[in-house]
C-alpha positions in Angstrom: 25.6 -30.8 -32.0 22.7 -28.7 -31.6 21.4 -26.5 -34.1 20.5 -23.0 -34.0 16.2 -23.1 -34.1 14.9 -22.0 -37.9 12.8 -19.2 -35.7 14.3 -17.8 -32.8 12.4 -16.3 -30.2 12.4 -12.0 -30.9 11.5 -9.5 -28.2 7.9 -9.1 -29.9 7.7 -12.8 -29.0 9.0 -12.2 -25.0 6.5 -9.2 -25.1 3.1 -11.4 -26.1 3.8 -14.1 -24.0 0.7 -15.1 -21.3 2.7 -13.8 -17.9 3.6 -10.5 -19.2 0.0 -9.9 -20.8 -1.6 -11.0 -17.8 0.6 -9.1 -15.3 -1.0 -6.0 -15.9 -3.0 -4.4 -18.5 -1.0 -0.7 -17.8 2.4 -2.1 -18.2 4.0 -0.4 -21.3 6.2 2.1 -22.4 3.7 3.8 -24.7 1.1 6.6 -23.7 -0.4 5.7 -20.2 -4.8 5.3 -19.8 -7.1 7.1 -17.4 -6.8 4.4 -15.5 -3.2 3.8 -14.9 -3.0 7.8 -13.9 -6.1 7.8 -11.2 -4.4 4.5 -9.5 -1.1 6.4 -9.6 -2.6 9.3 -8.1 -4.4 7.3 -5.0 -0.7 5.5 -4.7 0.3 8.6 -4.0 -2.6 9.7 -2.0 -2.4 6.3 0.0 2.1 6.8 0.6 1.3 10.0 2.5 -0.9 8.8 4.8 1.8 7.0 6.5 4.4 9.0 5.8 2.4 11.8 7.3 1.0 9.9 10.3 4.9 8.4 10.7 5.9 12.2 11.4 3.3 14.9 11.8 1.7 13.3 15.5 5.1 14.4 17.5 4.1 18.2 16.4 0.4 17.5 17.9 1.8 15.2 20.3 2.2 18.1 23.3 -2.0 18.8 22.7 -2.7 15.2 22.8 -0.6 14.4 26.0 -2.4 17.0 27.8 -6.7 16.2 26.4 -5.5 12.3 26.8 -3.6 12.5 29.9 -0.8 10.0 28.8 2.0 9.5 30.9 3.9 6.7 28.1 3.7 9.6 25.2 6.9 8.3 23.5 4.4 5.2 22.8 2.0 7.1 20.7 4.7 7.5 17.9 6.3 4.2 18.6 3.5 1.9 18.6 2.8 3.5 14.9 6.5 3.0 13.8 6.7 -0.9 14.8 3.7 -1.6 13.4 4.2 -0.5 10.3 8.0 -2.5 10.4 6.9 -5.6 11.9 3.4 -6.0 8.6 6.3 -5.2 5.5 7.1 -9.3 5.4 3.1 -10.7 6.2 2.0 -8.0 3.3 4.0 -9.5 0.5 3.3 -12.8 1.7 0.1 -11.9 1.3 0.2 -9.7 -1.4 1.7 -12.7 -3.2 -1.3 -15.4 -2.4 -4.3 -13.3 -2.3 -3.3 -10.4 -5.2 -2.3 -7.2 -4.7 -6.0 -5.7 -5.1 -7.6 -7.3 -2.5 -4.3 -7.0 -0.1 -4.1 -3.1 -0.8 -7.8 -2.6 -0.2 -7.4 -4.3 3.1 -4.7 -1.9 4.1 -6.2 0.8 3.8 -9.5 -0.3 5.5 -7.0 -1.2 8.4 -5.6 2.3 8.3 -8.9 3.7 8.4 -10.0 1.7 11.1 -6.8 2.8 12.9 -7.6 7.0 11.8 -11.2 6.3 13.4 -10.2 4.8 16.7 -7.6 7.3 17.5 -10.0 10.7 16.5 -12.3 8.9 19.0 -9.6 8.0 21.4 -11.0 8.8 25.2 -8.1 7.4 26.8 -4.2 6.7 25.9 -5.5 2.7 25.9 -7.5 3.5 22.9 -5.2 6.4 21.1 -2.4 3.0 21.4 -4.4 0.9 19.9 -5.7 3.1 16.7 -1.9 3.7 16.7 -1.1 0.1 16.6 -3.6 -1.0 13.9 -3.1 2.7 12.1 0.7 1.3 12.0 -0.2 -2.2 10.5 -2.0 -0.3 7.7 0.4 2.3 7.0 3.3 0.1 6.7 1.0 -2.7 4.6 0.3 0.7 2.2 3.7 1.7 1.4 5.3 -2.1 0.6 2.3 -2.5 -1.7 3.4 0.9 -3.3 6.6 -0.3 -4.1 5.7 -4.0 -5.4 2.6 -2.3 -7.5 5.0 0.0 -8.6 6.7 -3.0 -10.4 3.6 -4.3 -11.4 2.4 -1.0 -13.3 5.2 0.7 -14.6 8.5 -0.5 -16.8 11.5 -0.9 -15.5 13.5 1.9 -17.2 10.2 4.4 -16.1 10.6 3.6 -12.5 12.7 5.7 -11.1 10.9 8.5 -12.6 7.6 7.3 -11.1 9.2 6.8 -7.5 10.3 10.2 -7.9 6.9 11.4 -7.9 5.8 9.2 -5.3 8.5 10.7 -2.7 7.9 14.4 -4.1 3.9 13.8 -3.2 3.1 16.2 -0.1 -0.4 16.7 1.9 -1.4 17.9 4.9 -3.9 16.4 7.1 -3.7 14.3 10.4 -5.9 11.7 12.2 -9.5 11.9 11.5 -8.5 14.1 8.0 -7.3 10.7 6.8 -10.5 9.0 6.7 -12.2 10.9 3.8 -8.7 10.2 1.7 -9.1 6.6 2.6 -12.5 6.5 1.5 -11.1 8.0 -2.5 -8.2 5.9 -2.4 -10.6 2.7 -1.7 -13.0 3.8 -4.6 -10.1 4.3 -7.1 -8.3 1.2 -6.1 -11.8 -0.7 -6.7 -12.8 1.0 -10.0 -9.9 1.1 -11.4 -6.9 -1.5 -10.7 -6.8 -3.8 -12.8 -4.1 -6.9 -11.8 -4.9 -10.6 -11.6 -6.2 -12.2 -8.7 -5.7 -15.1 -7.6 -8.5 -17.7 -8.1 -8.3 -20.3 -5.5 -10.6 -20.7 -2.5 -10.3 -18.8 1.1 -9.0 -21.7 2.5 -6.4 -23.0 0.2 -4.9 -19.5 0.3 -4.6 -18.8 3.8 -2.8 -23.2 4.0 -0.2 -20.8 1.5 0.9 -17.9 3.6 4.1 -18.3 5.7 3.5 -17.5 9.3 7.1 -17.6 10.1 
């Protein structure tokens, strides 16, 4: 028969063991720091630029067909939309073996990239392309949204927090994205604080599934 242990394990005990302390030093139901609220706010920030870019080119689309001269227009939203679907399972992966710091940094150097080549597009090879690697960002920023999300906030706070995320509204286009990358990039640096992990280069890119 087995007995019942003299001290059984409470929900302080669940609470103060080593993977939920070192998940993330913001997850708690109590009164949220300085630093939870600015890397909520460049979540935010970061979300719009691709929801933005997903839908506000069609209205410019007319202006950019004509400077560009693009006969395969319905590419110029397209190449932006499968992008951004075909990154979602490569940036968990990745998310995953490098940390989501470093992963979500990435993202939105690669949307930034993407914002700079397509305000300096000269042709519709080189709007595609900025569209393309805009895309790969974009979609990379709003899966890391949701997992850091789950990283940073308790479950029974979520939906609250996902409410403000899909509430969250700007208006800019293109080249306008670049200084907005720029803040989210400092805030992100500054002030997110998750574990990373601590193997070499190598050794984490022998962990990523390329299938």
């Amino acid at each position: 028969m087995i007995s019942e242990s003299p001290n059984p394990i409470t929900s302080h005990d669940i609470d103060q063991t080593p993977d939920k302390v070192t998940t993330s030093t913001h997850h708690s139901t109590g009164r949220k720091s300085f630093a939870f609220w600015m890397t909520f706010l460049s979540l935010c920030l970061s979300l719009s630029l691709f929801a933005l870019e997903l839908t506000s080119v069609s209205t410019a689309l007319p202006t950019i067909v004509e400077a560009l001269h693009v006969s395969e227009f319905v590419w110029v939203g397209a190449s932006y939309a499968l992008a951004s679907m075909a990154c979602v399972p490569l940036t968990g992966n990745t998310a995953q073996v490098f940390g989501r710091k470093p992963t979500l940094v990435a993202a939105v150097l690669i949307f930034a990239v993407g914002s700079a080549l397509c305000g300096a597009a000269q042709n519709a090879a080189m709007l595609l392309a900025g569209r393309t690697i805009q895309g790969f960002g974009g979609g990379s920023i709003i899966a890391l949204s949701n997992i850091l999300l789950g990283d940073l906030v308790p479950l029974r706070e979520r939906g609250t927090y996902f409410g403000f995320l899909g509430l969250y509204v700007a208006d800019y286009i293109l080249d306008l994205n670049l200084p907005i990358s720029g803040l989210c990039l400092l805030v992100f640096v500054l002030f997110l604080r998750l574990r990373t992990p601590t193997e070499g280069f190598v050794e984490k890119i022998k962990k990523l599934d390329y299938m």
